[in-house]
N, C-alpha and C positions, 0 to 999 in steps of 0.2 A: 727865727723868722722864716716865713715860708717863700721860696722862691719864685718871682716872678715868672709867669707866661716865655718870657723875651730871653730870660736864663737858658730855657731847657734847649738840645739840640739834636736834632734828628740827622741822620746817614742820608747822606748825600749820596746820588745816586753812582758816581765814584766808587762811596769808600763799597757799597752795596754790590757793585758788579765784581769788587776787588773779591770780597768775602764769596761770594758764587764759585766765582773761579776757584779759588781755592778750596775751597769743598769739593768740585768737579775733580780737582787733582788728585785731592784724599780719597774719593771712591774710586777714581781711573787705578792709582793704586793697590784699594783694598780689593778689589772684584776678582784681581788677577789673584792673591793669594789666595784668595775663599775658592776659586776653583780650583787652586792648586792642591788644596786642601783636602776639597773632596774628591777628587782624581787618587789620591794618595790615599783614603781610604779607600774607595774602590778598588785599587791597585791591589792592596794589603788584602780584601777579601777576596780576590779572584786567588789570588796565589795562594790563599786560605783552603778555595775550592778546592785549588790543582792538589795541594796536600795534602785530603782529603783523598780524593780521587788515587793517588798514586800509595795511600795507606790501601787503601779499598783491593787494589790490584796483589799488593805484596802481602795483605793477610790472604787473600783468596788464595796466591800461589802456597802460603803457610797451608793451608786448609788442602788443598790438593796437592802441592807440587809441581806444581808448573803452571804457567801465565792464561788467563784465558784466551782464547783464537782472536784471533781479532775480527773476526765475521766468520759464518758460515754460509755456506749456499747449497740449495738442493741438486739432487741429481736430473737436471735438463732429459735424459734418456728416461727418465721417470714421469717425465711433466711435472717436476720437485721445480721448477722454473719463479716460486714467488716464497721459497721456504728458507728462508733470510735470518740470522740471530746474529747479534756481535757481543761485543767486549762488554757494552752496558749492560747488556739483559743477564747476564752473568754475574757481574760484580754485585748487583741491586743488596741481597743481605748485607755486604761490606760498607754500605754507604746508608747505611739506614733508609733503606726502601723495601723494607722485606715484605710489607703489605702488597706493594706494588707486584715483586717477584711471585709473591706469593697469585695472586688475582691472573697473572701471566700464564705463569707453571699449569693452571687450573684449568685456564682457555686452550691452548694448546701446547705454550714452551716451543714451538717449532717455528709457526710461518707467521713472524713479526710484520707483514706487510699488508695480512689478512686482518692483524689484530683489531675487535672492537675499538670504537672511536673513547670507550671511556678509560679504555687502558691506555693505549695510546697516547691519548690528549693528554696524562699528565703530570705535569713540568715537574721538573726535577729541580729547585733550587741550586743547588751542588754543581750543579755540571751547567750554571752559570753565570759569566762573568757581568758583574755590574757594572762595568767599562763599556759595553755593548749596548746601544738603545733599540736593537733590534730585540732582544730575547724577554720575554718567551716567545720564540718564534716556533711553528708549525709548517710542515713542508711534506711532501712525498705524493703516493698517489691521488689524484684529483678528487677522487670522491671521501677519502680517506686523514685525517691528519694526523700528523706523527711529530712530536715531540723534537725539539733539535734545539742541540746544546755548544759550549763554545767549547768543551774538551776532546782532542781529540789523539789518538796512539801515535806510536813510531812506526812507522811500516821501513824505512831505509835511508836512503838518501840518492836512489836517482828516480826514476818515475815509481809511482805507488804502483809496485807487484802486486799482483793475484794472487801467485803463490811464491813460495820461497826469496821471501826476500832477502837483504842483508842486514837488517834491524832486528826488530824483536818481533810485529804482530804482521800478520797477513790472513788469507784463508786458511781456517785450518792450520793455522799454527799452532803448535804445542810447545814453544820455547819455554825456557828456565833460569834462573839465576845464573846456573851452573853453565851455562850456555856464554856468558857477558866475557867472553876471554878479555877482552880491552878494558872492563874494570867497570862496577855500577857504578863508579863516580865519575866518569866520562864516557857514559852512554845515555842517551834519553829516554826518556819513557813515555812522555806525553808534551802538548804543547796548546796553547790555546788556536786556536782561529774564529774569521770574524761569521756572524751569522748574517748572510748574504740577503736580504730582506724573510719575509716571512708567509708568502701567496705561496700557496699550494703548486706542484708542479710533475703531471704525470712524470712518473718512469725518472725524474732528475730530483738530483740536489744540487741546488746552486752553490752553498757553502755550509761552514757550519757543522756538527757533528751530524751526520746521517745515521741516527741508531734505529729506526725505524724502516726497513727498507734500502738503508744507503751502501749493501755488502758489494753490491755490482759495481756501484762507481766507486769504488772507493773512502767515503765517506767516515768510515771509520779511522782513519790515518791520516799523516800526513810525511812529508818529504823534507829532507834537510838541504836537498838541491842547491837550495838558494839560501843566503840568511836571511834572517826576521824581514817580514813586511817588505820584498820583493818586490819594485816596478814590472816584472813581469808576470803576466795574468796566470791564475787557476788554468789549468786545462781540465774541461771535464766534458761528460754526458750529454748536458744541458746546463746552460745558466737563466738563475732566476733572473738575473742581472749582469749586461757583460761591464757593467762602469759603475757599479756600488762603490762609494769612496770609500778606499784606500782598501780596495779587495775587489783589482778588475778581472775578470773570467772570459776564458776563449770555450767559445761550444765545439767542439772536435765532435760530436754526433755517432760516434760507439765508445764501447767501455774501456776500449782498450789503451793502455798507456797515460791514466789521469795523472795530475801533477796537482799538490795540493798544499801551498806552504803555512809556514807560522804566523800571523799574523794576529794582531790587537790593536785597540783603538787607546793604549797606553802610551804615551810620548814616547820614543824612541829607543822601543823594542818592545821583548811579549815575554810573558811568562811561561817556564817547562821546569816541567820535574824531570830529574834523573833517577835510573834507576834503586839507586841506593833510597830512594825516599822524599832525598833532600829536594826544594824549589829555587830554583836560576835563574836570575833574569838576564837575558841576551839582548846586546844592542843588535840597531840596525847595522851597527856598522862592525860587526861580529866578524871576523875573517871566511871568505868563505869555505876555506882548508878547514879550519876549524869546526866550522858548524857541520861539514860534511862528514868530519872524522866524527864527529857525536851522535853521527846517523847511523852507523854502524856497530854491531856486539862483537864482532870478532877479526877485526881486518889490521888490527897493529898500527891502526894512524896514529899521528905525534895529536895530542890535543892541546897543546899551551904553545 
């Protein structure tokens, strides 16, 4: 027999607010995993990059024997003043960019800060991180853009040297395996940092890999000064930004003595490779003995 009209019964606006609520809970809950989630892939591909990258470095040195410099610079007594190369325009065959190198080599191979806008301009997947909402970011001289990535070298662990530092890359360095007395598996070799917005900016790098132009300030390295993601700012050149969250920068207005730490937009530390190959993640709250002894190839610090 079919049920009367008077039978059936509708949600009351009770049980209605009840069931809201509780759907608001289950998504208040689920949203925070689903980012967690893909933060965790993100994580996993950068560190993907950085292995990459630090494969790229260790066949090259196979290939030659020794690490590429970590920038060069022209002879100023020459007017060699804008004849600029670092560690990436080097490694490009090791990372599968041989086209790229190759198109380089072709223009000049020398003065990366002259190079055409179509070389220049482009991006390099690899060199970066998906954790970043800045990249692909572009930066260097004003009428010019230049490619910038979030990988960047070991130059030491107190201010980023010019020359001779106590790490592995500086100007004109030619270090080596054979060089790492403290042992590849407690020295670093690379590290992420964040890419400090993306506007072009004569003569500076705000942050971020400066492989186009970035040999003067430093831009090619960074410092183990401090560990991961430091409340104290970048010293550099010029910044694009002195308050980009969570990578604030002091303009100090010559080259001299930049400070450039590790940093990532990873919860609670950044990704580095060590020299032996392998990838490490280092908290924020890394000892600073520790991280300073990883900043160096041959000084005998305790690392554990």
């Amino acid at each position: 027999m079919a049920r009367s009209s008077a039978d059936r019964r509708a949600f009351t606006l009770v049980e209605l607010l009840v069931v809201i609520a509780i759907i608001g809970i289950l998504v208040s809950l689920l949203l925070p995993a689903v980012q967690q989630a893909r933060e965790s892939a993100r994580r996993s591909m950068c560190s993907n990059n950085l292995k990459q990258v630090a494969l790229g470095l260790l066949n090259y040195h196979d290939a030659h024997n020794v690490f590429p410099y970590g920038a060069r610079l022209g002879d100023p007594l020459n007017g060699d003043t804008l004849v600029r190369d670092t560690w990436m325009h080097r490694i490009l065959p090791f990372i599968d960019q041989t086209n790229l190198f190759d198109d380089y080599e072709a223009w000049n191979g020398d003065n990366c800060w002259l190079a055409p806008d179509a070389i220049r301009s482009r991006a390099i997947p690899m060199l970066m991180c998906p954790s970043d909402p800045a990249g692909p970011a572009f930066g260097g001289a004003s009428t010019t853009p230049g490619f910038q990535g979030n990988y960047v070298l070991l130059n030491g662990n107190g201010f980023v040297e010019r020359y001779d530092a106590n790490g592995l890359f500086w100007v004109s360095s030619d270090t080596k395996l054979g060089d790492v007395a403290d042992g590849t598996s407690k020295t670093l070799l690379a590290s992420e940092v964040i890419i400090r917005g993306s506007q072009p900016m004569s003569g500076a790098w705000g942050a971020g890999g400066g492989y186009w132009g970035g040999a003067s300030g430093g831009g090619y390295g960074f410092t183990t000064a401090e560990p991961p993601n430091p409340l104290l700012p970048d010293v550099l050149y010029g910044c694009k930004s002195t308050d980009f969250p969570g990578s604030p920068c002091f303009v100090r207005g010559s080259y001299g003595d930049p400070e450039i730490y590790a940093r990532s937009y990873h919860p609670g530390g950044v990704n580095t490779a060590l020299s032996d190959g392998t990838v490490q993640f280092f908290g924020n709250s890394t000892s600073r003995d520790v991280f300073r002894a990883m900043g160096t190839r041959a000084q005998g610090e305790l690392t554990q």
